[in-house]
C-alpha positions in Angstrom: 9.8 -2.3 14.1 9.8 -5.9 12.6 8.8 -9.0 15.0 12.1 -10.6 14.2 14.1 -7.4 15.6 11.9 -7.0 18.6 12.7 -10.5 19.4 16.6 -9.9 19.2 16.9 -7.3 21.2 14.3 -8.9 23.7 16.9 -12.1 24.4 20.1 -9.6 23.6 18.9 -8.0 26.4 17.6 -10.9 29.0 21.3 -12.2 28.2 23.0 -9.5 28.8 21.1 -9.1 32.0 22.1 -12.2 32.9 26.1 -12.2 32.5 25.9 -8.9 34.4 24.0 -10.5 36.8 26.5 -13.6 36.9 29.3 -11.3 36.4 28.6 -9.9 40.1 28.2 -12.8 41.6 30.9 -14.0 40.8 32.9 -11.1 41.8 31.1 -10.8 45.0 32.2 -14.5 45.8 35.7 -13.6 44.9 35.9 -10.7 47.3 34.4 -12.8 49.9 37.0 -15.7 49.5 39.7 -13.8 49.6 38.5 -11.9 52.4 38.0 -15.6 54.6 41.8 -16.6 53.1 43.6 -13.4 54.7 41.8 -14.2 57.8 42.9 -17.3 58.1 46.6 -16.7 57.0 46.3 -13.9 59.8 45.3 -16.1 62.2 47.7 -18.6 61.6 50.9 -15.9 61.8 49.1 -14.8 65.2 49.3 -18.2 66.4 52.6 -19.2 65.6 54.5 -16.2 67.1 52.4 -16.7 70.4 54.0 -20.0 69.6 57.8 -18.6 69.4 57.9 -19.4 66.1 60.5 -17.8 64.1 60.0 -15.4 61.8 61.7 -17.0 58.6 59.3 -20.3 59.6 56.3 -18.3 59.8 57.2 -17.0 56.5 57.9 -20.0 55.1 54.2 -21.3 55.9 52.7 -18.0 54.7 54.2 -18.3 51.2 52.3 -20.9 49.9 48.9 -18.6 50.4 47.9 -16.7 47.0 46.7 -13.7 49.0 49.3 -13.4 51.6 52.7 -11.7 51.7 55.2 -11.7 54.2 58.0 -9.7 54.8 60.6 -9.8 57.6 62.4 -6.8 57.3 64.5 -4.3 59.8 63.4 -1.5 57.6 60.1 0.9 59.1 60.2 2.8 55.7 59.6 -0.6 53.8 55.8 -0.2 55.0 55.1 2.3 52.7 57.2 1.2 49.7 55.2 -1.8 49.1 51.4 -1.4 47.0 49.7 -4.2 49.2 47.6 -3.0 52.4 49.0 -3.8 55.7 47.1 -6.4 57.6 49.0 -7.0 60.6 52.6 -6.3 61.7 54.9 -8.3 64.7 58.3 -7.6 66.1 61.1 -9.8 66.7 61.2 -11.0 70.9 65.0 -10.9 70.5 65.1 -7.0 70.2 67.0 -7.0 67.0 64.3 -4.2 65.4 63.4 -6.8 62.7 59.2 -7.1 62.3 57.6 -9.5 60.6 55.1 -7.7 58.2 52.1 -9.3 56.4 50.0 -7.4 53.7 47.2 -8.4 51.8 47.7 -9.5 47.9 44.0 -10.4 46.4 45.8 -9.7 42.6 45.9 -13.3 42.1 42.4 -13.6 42.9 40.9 -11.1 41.2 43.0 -11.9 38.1 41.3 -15.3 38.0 38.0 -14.7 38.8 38.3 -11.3 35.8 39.2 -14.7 33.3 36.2 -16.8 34.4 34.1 -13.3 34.1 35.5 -13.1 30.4 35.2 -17.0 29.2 31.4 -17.0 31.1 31.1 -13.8 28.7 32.1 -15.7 26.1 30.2 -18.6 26.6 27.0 -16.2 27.1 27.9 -14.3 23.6 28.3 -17.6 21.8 25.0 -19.2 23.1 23.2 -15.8 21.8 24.8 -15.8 18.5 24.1 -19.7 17.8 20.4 -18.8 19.4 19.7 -15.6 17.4 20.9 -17.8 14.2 18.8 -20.3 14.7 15.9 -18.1 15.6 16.4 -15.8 12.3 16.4 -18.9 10.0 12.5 -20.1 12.4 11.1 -16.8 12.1 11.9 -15.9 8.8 10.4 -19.3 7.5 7.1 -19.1 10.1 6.6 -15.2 9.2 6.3 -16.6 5.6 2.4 -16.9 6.2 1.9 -13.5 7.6 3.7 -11.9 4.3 1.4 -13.3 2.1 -1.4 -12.5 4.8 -0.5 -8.8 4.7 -0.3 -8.8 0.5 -3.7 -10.7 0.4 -5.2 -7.8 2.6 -3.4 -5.0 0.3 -5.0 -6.7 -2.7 -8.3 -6.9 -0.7 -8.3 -3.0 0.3 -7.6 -2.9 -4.0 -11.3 -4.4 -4.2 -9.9 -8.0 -5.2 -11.8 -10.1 -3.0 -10.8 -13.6 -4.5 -7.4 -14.2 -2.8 -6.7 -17.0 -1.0 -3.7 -17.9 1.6 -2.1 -21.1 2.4 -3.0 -22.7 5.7 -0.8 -22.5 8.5 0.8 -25.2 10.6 1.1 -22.5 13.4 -2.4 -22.1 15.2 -2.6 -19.0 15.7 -1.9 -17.9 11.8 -4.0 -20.4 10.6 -7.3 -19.2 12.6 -6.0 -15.3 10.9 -5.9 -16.7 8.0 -9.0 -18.0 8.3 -11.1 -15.1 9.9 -9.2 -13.0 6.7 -11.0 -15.1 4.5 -13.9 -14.8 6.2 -13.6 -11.2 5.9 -13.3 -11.5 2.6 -15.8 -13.1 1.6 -18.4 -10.8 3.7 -17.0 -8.1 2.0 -17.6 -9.5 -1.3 -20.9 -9.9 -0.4 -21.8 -6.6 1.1 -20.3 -5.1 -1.6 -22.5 -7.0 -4.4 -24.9 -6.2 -2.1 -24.3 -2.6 -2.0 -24.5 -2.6 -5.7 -27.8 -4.2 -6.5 -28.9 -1.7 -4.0 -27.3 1.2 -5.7 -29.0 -0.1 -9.2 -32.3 -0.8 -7.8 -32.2 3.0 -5.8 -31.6 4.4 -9.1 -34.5 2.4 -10.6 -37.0 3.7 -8.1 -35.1 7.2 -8.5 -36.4 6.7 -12.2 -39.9 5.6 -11.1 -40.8 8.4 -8.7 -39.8 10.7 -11.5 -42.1 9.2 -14.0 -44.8 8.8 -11.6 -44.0 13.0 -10.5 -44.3 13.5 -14.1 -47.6 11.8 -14.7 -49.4 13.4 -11.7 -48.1 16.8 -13.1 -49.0 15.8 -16.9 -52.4 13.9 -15.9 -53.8 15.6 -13.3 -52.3 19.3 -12.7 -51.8 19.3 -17.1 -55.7 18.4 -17.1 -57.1 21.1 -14.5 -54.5 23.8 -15.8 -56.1 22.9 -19.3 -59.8 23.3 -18.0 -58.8 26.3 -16.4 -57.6 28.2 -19.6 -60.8 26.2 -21.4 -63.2 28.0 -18.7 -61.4 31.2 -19.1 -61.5 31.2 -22.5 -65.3 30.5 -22.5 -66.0 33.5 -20.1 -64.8 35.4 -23.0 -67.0 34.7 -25.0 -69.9 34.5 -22.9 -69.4 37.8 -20.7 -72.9 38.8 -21.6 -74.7 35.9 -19.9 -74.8 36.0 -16.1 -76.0 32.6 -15.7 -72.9 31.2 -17.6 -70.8 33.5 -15.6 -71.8 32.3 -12.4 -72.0 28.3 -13.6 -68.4 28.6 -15.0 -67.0 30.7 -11.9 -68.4 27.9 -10.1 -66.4 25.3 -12.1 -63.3 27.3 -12.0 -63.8 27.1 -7.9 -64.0 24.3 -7.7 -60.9 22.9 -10.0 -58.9 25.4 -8.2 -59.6 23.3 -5.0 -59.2 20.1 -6.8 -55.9 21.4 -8.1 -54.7 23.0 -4.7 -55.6 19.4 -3.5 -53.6 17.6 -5.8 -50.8 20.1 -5.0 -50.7 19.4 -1.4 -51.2 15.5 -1.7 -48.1 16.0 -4.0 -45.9 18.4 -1.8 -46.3 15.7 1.1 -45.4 12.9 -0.9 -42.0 14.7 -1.6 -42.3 16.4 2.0 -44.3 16.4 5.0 -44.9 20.3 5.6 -46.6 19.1 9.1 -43.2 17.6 10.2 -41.5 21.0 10.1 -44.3 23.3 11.3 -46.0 20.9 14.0 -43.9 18.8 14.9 -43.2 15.1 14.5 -46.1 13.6 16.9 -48.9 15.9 14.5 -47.2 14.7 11.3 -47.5 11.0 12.2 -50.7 11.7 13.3 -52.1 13.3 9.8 -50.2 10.2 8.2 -51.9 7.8 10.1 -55.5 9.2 9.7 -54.9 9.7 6.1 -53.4 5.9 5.2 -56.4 4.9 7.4 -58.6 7.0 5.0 -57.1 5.2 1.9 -56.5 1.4 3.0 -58.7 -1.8 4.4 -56.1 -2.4 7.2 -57.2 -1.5 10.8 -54.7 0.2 12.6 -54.1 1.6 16.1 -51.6 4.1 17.0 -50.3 5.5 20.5 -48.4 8.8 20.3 -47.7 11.1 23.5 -49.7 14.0 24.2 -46.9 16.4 23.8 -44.5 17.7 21.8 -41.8 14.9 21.3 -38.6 16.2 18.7 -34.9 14.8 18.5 -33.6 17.0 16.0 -35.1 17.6 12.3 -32.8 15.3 10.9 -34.0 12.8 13.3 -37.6 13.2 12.7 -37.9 13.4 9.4 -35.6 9.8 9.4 -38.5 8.4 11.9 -40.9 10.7 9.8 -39.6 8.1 6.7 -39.2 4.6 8.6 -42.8 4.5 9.5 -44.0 5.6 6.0 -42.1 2.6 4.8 -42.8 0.6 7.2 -46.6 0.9 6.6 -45.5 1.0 3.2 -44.6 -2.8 3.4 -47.5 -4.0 5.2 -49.3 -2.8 2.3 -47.4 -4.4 -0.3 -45.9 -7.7 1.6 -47.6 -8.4 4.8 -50.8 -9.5 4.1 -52.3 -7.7 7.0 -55.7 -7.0 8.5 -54.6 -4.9 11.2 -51.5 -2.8 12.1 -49.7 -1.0 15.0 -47.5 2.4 15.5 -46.5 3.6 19.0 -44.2 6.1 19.8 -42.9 6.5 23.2 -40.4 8.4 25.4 -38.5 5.8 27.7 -35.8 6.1 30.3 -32.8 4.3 29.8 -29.7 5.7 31.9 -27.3 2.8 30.5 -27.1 3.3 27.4 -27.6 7.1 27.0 -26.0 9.8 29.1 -29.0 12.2 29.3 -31.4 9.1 30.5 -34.1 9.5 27.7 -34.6 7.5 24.5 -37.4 7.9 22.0 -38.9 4.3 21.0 -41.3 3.5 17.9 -42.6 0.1 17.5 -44.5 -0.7 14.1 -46.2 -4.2 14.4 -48.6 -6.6 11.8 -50.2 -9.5 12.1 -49.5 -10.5 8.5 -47.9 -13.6 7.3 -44.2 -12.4 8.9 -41.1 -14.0 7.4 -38.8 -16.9 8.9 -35.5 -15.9 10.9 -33.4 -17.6 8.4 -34.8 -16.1 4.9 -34.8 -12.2 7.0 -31.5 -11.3 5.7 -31.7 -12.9 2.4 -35.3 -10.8 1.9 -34.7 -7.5 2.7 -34.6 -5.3 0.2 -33.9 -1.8 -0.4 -36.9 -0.8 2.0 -35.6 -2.5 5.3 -31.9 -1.6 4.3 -33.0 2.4 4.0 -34.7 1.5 7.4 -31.7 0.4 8.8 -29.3 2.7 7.5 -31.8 5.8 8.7 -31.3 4.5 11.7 -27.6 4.3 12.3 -27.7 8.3 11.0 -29.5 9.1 14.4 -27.1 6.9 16.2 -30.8 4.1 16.7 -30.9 0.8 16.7 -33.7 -1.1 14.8 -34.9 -4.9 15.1 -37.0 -6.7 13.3 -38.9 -9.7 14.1 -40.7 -11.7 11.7 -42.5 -14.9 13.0 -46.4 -13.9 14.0 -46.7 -11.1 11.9 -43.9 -8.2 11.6 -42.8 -6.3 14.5 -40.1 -3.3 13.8 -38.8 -1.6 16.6 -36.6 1.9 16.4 -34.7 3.2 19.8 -33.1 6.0 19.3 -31.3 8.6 22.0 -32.9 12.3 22.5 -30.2 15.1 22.1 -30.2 16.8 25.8 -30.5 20.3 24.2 -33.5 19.1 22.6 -35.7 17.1 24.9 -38.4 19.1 25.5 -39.9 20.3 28.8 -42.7 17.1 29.0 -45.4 17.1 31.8 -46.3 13.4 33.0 -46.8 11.4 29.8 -50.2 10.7 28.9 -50.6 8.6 25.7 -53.4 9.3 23.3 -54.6 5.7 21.9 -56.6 6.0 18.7 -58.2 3.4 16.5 -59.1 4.2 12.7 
């Protein structure tokens, strides 16, 4: 329902509430004034026949009340000719079997107070009708605004981003208008956002296929190619023993180099560890080995046992850290790094009481507050976005070196049956 026909039927109905209510008052007063008139006029016939007063004078000074009647009659049967109630009756002291009757007559009354209920009617329907007039032509200009609001917002769900509204004179609609354009604008932004992103995941889509294909071509390619080489040459050498066992040596030892290469490759695309040991031993192996292949010191603290969320979960954790130590390779400018993973109580903010927590720290060069959003890249924003899929939240702080910190809730059917926690801390 429109404002405009909420707001008439809101004061149709206060006014109508109100001549009812006036309405009864009025009525009641009626009733109660005529009720104090016959009273009187009773009173006053009492007192003049104790007085000896005759009955044509006691008329006489009874007609001029609205809500009296008087009739001096010898007939009984008159009583119940007449419409009006009976309030009192006398009979003549001079035993001529005439009575003096008085009945009650509150038509006049009510008659009048009926027309001041119908012009106070009036009145009350004219007042609404010149209010609701007026109030149509102010709403209908001050709802302007909010029209053009509403198509600004259609055009901005259509992806057109550039639309602007007039300011309002009305405070309230001005500060919409102003918090839509707002709006606006952030969604322009996340959306160009969203698109460089999409461009630059497709770029590295494109790299890590070239890069698959020249670890396959250059390295696989080569020992597949020595292979067939060394087989070939057994061929022609199956008479010496000595060539036999050299070249069975060779082809040994390329197997391992290629069943090497094979496994390094398989865990770049996906950590077999994460699925058959679990994610504590996985981050362990990744740890050791990136401490195996880089200059930068790190420590790590991992529990003792078994810790899993889901799969889903830990192979998103699984990824943050590998691209978390990923940037402190490329960015930070480290000499020594941090991972710790730990199980933490928290009964506010998670029903089952249990959240897992990693924290990732540097002590590289770390970015100022105000250039952090402008500088992350696709790395942080895969970061972030892994962890809103595991219903986590991730901070990053950036002023003495890097510090990234992931809490994420543990699944209740998952948590697993932990002894006391004892963390394992391990320097490489």
């Amino acid at each position: 329902m429109k404002a405009s026909r909420k707001i008439v039927l809101s004061i149709s109905t206060i006014y109508l509430l109100l001549g009812c209510l006036l309405g009864f008052a009025l009525y009641s007063q009626a009733i109660e004034d005529v009720e104090t008139e016959i009273d009187a006029a009773n009173q006053l016939a009492i007192a003049l026949v104790e007085q000896g007063v005759s009955f044509q004078q006691i008329g006489a000074a009874l007609q001029h009340s609205r809500h009296i009647t008087a009739v001096i009659t010898d007939t009984p049967e008159l009583r119940s000719q007449l419409p009006y109630p009976l309030i009192d009756q006398f009979t003549s002291s001079d035993n001529d079997g005439r009575q003096l009757l008085i009945f009650a007559n509150p038509a006049a009354e009510r008659a009048e107070v009926l027309t001041t209920v119908y012009q106070v009617f009036g009145i009350l329907t004219l007042s609404l009708v010149v209010s609701l007039s007026f109030l149509h032509l102010a709403v209908q200009s001050r709802m302007k605004p909010l029209r053009k609001l509403s198509n600004a917002l259609r055009e901005v769900g259509q992806g057109n981003y550039r639309v602007d509204v007039a300011p309002s004179d009305i405070e309230e609609i001005d500060s919409v208008i102003v918090h839509s354009r707002d709006m606006a604008s952030a969604l322009e932004q996340r959306e160009a956002k969203v698109h460089q992103l999409r461009a630059r995941l497709a770029s590295l889509q494109e790299n890590e296929r070239q890069i698959l294909a020249r670890e396959l071509h250059d390295n696989l390619g080569q020992l597949v190619t020595g292979l067939r080489v060394q087989s070939f040459m057994l061929k022609q050498q199956s008479n010496s023993p000595k060539f036999i066992e050299r070249t069975a040596t060779l082809l040994e030892q390329q197997c391992d180099d290629m069943q090497s290469g094979i496994r390094q490759l398989v865990q770049q695309l996906y950590p077999v560890t994460l699925s058959r040991m679990g994610l504590v031993s996985a981050l362990q192996e990744m740890l050791e080995r990136w401490a195996e292949m880089n200059t930068i010191a790190i420590t790590y603290s991992l529990p003792d046992t078994s810790v899993s969320v889901s799969s889903d979960s830990d192979m998103h954790i699984y990824r943050i850290v590998q691209e978390a130590l990923s940037n402190i390779i490329k960015h930070a400018h480290a000499t020594r790094a941090n991972v710790t993973l730990e199980v933490e109580s928290d009964t506010q903010e998670n029903a089952a009481g249990e959240n897992v927590k990693l924290t990732i720290s540097d002590n590289g060069i770390g970015m100022a507050p105000n250039t952090l959003a402008e500088n992350e890249g696709l790395g942080l924003e895969s970061m972030r976005e892994r962890a809103r899929l595991i219903a986590g939240t991730l901070n990053i702080t950036a002023l003495a070196g890097t510090t990234i910190t992931l809490k994420a809730p543990m699944q209740p059917a998952l948590q697993p049956l932990r002894e006391k926690q004892k963390n394992a801390h391990t320097t490489c």
